[in-house]
C-alpha positions as CSV (number, residue, x, y, z in Angstrom):
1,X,-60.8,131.1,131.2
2,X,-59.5,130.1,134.6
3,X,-58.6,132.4,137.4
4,X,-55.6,131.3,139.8
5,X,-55.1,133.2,143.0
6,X,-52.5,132.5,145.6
7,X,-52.1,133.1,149.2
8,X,-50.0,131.8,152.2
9,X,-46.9,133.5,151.3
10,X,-44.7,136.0,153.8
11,X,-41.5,135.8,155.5
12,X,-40.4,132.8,157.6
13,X,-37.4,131.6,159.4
14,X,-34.8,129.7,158.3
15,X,-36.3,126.3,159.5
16,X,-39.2,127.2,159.3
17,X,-42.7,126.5,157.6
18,X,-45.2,128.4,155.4
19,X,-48.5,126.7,153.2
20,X,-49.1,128.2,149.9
21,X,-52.7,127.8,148.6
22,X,-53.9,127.9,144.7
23,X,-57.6,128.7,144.6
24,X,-58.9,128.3,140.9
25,X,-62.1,129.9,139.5
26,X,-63.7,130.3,136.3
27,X,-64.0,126.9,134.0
28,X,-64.6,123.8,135.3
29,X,-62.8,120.6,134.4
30,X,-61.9,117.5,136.0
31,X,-58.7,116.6,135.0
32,X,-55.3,118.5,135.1
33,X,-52.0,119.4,135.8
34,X,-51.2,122.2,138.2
35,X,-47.7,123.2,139.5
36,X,-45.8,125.4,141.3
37,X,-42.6,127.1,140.3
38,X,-40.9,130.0,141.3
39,X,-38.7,132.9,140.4
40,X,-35.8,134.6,142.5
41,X,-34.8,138.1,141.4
42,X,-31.6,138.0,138.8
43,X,-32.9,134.1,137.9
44,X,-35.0,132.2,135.4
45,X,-38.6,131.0,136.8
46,X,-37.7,127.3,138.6
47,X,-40.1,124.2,138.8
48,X,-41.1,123.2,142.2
49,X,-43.9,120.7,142.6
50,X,-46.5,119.4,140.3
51,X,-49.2,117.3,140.3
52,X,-52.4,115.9,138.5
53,X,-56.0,115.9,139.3
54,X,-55.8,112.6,141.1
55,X,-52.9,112.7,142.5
56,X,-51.4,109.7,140.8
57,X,-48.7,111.8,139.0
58,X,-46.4,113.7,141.2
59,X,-43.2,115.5,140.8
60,X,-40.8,117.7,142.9
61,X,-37.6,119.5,142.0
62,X,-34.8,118.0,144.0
63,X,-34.2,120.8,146.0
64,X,-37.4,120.7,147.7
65,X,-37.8,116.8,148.0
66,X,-38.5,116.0,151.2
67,X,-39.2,119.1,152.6
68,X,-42.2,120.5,149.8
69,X,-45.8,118.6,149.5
70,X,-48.4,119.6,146.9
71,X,-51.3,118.4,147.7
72,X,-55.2,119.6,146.2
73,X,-58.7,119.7,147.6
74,X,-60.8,119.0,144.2
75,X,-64.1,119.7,146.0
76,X,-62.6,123.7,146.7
77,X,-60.5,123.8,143.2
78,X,-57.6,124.4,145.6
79,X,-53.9,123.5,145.5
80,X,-51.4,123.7,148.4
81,X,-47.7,123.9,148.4
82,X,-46.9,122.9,152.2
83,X,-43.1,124.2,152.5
84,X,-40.8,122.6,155.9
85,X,-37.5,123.2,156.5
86,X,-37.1,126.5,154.4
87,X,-34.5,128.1,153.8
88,X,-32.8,131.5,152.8
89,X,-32.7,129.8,148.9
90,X,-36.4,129.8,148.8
91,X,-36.4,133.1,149.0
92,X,-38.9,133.8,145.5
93,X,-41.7,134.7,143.9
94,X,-43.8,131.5,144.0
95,X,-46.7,131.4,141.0
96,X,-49.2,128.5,140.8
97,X,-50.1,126.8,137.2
98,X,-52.6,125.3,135.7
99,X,-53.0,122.8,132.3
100,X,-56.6,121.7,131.8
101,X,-57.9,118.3,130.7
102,X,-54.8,116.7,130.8
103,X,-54.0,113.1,132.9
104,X,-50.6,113.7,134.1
105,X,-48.5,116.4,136.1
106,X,-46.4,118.4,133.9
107,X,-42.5,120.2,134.7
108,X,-42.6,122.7,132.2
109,X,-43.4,126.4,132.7
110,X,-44.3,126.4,128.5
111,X,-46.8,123.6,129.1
112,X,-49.1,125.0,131.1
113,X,-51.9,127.5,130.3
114,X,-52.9,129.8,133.1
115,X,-50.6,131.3,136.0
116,X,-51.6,133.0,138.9
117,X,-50.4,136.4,140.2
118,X,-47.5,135.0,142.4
119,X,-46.9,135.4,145.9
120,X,-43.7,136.4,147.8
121,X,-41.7,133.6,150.3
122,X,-39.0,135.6,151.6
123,X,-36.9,133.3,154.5
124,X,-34.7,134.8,156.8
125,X,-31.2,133.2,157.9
């Protein structure tokens, strides 16, 4: 079993910047996928970022290109989401995900395995 736990959500301003962090626990394994996605009340859970244990496989919803980074520290089984430039249509429920022993950074919510308990980004106009 593995444990996610997020942090680093709260309410910003429009303009503004907040870091997520993804802290995994329980199994070990080396490689992975782990994303972030996100869910706004009334709509269907949204991909944001993804990457893979090395960082050789990245991927970012349009919306956020340019503005998101997911980035991991493999030596604290952590993942950050650092967010610039929000704005009020981030406004969600952000979850972290993770897919063990796999090489390559997955888009799909149905792909991965474990999901943490979400944190809330509210951003102010």
């Amino acid at each position: 079993q593995v444990q996610l736990v997020e942090s680093g959500g709260g309410l910003a301003q429009a303009g503004g910047s907040l870091r997520l962090s993804c802290a995994a626990s329980g199994r070990t394994f080396s490689k992975y996928a782990m994303g972030w996605f996100r869910q706004a009340p009334g709509k269907e859970r949204q991909f944001v970022a993804a990457l893979n244990w090395n960082g050789n496989s990245i991927y970012y919803h349009d919306s956020v290109k340019g503005r998101f980074t997911i980035s991991s520290d493999n030596a604290k089984n952590t993942v950050y989401l650092q967010m610039n430039s929000l704005n009020p249509d981030d406004t969600a429920v952000y979850y972290c995900a993770a897919k063990p022993d796999i090489d390559i950074a997955l888009v799909l919510a149905r792909q991965y395995d474990y999901w943490g308990q979400g944190t809330q980004v509210t951003v102010s106009s």
